[in-house]
C-alpha positions in Angstrom: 23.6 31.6 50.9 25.8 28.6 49.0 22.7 26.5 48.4 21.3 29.6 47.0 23.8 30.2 44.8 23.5 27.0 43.5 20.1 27.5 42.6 20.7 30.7 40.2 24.0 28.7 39.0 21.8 26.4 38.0 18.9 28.3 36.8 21.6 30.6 34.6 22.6 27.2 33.0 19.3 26.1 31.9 18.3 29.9 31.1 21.2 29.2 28.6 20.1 25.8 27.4 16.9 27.0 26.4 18.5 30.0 24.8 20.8 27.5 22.7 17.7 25.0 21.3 19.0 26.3 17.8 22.6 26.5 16.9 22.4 29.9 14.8 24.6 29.1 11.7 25.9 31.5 8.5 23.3 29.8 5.8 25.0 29.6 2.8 22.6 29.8 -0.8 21.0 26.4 -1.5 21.3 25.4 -5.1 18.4 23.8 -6.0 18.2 24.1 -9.7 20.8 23.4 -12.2 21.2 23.3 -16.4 22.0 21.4 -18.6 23.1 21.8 -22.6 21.3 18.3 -23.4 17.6 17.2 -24.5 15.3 16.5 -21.9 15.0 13.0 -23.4 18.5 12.6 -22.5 18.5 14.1 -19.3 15.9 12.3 -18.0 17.1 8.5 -19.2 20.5 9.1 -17.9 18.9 10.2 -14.5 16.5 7.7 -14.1 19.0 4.6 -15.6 21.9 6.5 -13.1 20.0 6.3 -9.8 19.2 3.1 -10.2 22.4 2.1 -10.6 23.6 4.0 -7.6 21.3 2.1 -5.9 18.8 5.0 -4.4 15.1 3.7 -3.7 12.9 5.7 -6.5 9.3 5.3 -5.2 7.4 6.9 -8.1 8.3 8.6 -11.5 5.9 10.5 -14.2 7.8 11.5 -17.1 4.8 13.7 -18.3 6.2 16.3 -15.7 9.3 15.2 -15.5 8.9 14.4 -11.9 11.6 11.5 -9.8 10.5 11.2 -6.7 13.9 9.4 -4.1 13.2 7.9 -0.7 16.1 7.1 1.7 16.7 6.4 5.4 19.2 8.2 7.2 21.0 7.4 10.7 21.0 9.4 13.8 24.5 10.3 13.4 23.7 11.7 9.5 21.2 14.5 10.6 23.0 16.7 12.1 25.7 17.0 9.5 22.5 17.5 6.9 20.4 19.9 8.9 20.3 24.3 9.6 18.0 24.2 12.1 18.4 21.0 14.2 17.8 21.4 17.7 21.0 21.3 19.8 21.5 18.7 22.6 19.2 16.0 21.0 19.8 12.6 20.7 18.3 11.6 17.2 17.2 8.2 16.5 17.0 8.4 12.1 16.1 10.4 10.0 13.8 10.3 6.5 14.8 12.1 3.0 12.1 12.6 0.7 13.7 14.2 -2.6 11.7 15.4 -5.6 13.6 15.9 -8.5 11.9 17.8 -11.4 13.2 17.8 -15.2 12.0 20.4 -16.7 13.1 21.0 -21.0 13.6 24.9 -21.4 14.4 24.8 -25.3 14.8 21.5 -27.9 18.4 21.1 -26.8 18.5 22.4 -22.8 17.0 21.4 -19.6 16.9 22.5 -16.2 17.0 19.8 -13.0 15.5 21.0 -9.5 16.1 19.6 -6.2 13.9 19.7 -3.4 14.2 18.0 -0.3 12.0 17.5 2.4 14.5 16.3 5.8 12.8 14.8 9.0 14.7 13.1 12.3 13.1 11.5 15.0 15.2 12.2 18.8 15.1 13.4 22.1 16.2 16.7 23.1 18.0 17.9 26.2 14.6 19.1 28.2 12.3 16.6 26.9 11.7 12.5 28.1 9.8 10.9 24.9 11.4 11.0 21.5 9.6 13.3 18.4 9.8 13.8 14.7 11.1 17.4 13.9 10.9 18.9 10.7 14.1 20.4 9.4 15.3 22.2 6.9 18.2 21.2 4.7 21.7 23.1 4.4 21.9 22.0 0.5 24.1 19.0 1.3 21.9 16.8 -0.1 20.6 19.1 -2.9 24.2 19.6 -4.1 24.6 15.9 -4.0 21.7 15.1 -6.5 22.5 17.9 -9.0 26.2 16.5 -9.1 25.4 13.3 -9.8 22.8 14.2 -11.9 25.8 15.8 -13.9 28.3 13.3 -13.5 25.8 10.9 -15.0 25.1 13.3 -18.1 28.6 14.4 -18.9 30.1 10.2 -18.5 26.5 8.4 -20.5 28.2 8.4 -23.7 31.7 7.6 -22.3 29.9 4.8 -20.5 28.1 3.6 -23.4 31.6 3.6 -25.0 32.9 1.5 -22.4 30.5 -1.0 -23.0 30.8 -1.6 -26.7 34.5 -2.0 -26.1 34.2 -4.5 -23.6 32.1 -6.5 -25.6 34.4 -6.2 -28.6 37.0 -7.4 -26.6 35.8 -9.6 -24.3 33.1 -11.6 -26.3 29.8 -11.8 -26.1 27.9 -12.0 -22.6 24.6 -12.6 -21.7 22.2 -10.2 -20.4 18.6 -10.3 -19.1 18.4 -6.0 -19.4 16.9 -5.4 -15.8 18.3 -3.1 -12.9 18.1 -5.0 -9.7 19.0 -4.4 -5.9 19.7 -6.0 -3.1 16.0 -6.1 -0.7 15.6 -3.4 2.2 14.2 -4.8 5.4 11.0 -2.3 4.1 10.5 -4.2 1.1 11.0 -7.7 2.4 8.4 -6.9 5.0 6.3 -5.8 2.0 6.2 -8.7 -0.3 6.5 -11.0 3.3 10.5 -12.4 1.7 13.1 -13.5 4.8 15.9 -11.1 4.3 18.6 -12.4 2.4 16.3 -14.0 -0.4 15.4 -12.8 -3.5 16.4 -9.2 -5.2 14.1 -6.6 -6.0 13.7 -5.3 -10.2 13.4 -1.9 -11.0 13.8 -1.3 -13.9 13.3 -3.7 -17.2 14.7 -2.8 -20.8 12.3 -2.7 -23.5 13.0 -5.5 -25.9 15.3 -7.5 -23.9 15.5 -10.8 -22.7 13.0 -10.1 -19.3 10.9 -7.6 -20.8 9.8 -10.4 -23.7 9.4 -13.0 -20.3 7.1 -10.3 -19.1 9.1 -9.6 -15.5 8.4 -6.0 -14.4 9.6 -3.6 -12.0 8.6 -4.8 -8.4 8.9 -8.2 -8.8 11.5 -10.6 -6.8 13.6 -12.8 -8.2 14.1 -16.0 -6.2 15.3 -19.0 -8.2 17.4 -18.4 -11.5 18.0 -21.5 -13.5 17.8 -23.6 -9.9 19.9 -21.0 -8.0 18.6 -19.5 -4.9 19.3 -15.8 -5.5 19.9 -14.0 -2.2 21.8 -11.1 -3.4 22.5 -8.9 -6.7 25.8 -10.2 -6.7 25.1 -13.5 -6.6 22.3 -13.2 -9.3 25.5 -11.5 -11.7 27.8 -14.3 -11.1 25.0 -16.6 -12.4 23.8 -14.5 -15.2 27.3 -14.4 -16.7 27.7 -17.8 -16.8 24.5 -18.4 -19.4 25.0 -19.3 -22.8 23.6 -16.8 -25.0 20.2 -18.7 -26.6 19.8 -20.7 -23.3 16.6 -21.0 -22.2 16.1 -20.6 -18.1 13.3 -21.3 -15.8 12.8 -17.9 -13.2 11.0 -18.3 -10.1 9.7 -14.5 -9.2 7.2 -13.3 -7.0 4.8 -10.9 -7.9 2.1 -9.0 -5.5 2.9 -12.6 -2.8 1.8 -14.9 -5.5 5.0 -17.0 -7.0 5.4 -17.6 -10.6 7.5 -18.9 -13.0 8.9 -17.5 -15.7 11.1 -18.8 -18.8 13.7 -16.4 -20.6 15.7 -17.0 -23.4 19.6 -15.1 -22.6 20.2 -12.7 -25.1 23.5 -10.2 -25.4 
């Protein structure tokens, strides 16, 4: 009789498990759109000059259709907090974001940004013995995220472009080569077959400036700067900024695994 007991003890609990796969949660709206009283010009330099600075990997961008297209890894313990319909009792390995932001101009002097985000996390749940990828939908975390930024980086570009002009007015004039640069993911390293720890990654080059007349584009890896080794953005700055505007320096980049070498003249 106690062993039985047991036994529907036991098969209660598991009924229960399998009843509790989903957490049922209140969902609350999603926003996935927002406006904005600027030009779409301006809307979509400030995003596209913004991200980059915050450092998010854009993997493709068509300003035609005013599409931005943001790839990130996320940890195990990040999915959960980012999920509505994450299966209870797993153990989750990472996770993937795939966010497609669209800038769309609805008159000549307002625009309207959409989020969309497509989540994924790879775990183990309580009743199974191999990991899998699940598909889940996101609670607008992430969403909500963009479209702030997105307006923080709207609302502060001219207060930013302020900034700048009075730091150079009162701090003298300091060299520039006009690219956006980050630090290399152990993705793109294994890409462009770079150690980690050696070289940093373009993406983005001014028009006009000192790299874009040295033809460097977006994708290549700087290695050498004026016989540096360049193993980090930081380091790259600290060199950078002490060039003498008019200097000429020898860049060593790679470009598609074949090395060249570049000259730039350093510019403000």
């Amino acid at each position: 009789m106690r062993r039985m007991s047991k036994a529907i003890l036991g098969a209660i609990v598991l009924a229960f498990l399998i009843g509790c796969a989903t957490v049922p949660t209140m969902e609350k709206p999603v926003e996935k759109s927002r406006d904005f009283n600027k030009p779409f010009k301006e809307v979509w330099s400030s995003t596209i000059e913004g991200l980059t600075r915050s450092g998010e990997l854009i993997s493709f961008t068509e300003k035609e259709s005013g599409l931005i297209v943001i790839e990130k890894d996320l940890s195990g313990n990040e999915i959960s907090s980012l999920a509505t319909n994450a299966p209870a009792l797993t153990i989750w390995h990472r996770g993937k974001v795939k966010a497609s932001i669209f800038i769309k101009p609805i008159s000549e002097t307002s625009t309207r940004v959409f989020a969309n985000v497509n989540l994924s996390g790879i775990g183990v749940t309580f009743l199974q013995q191999y990991s899998q990828e699940f598909m889940l939908n996101s609670n607008g975390t992430i969403e909500r995220n963009y479209l702030n930024l997105v307006d923080s980086l709207i609302s502060s570009g001219r207060q930013y472009e302020a900034f700048e002009k009075d730091y150079v007015k009162n701090e003298g004039a300091k060299p520039s080569l006009g690219i956006a640069v980050k630090d290399l993911t152990p993705e793109v390293a294994l890409a462009v077959d770079i150690p980690m720890g050696k070289g940093v990654l373009v993406t983005q080059v001014k028009k006009d400036s000192p790299a874009f007349k040295a033809e460097i584009k977006p994708g290549d890896v700087i290695i050498l700067f004026n016989g540096n080794e360049v193993r980090s953005v930081k380091e790259l700055s600290e060199v950078v900024k002490n060039m003498g505007i008019g200097k000429e320096v020898e860049v060593r980049i790679i470009r598609k695994g074949e090395t060249k070498l570049m000259k730039i003249v350093m510019e403000q």
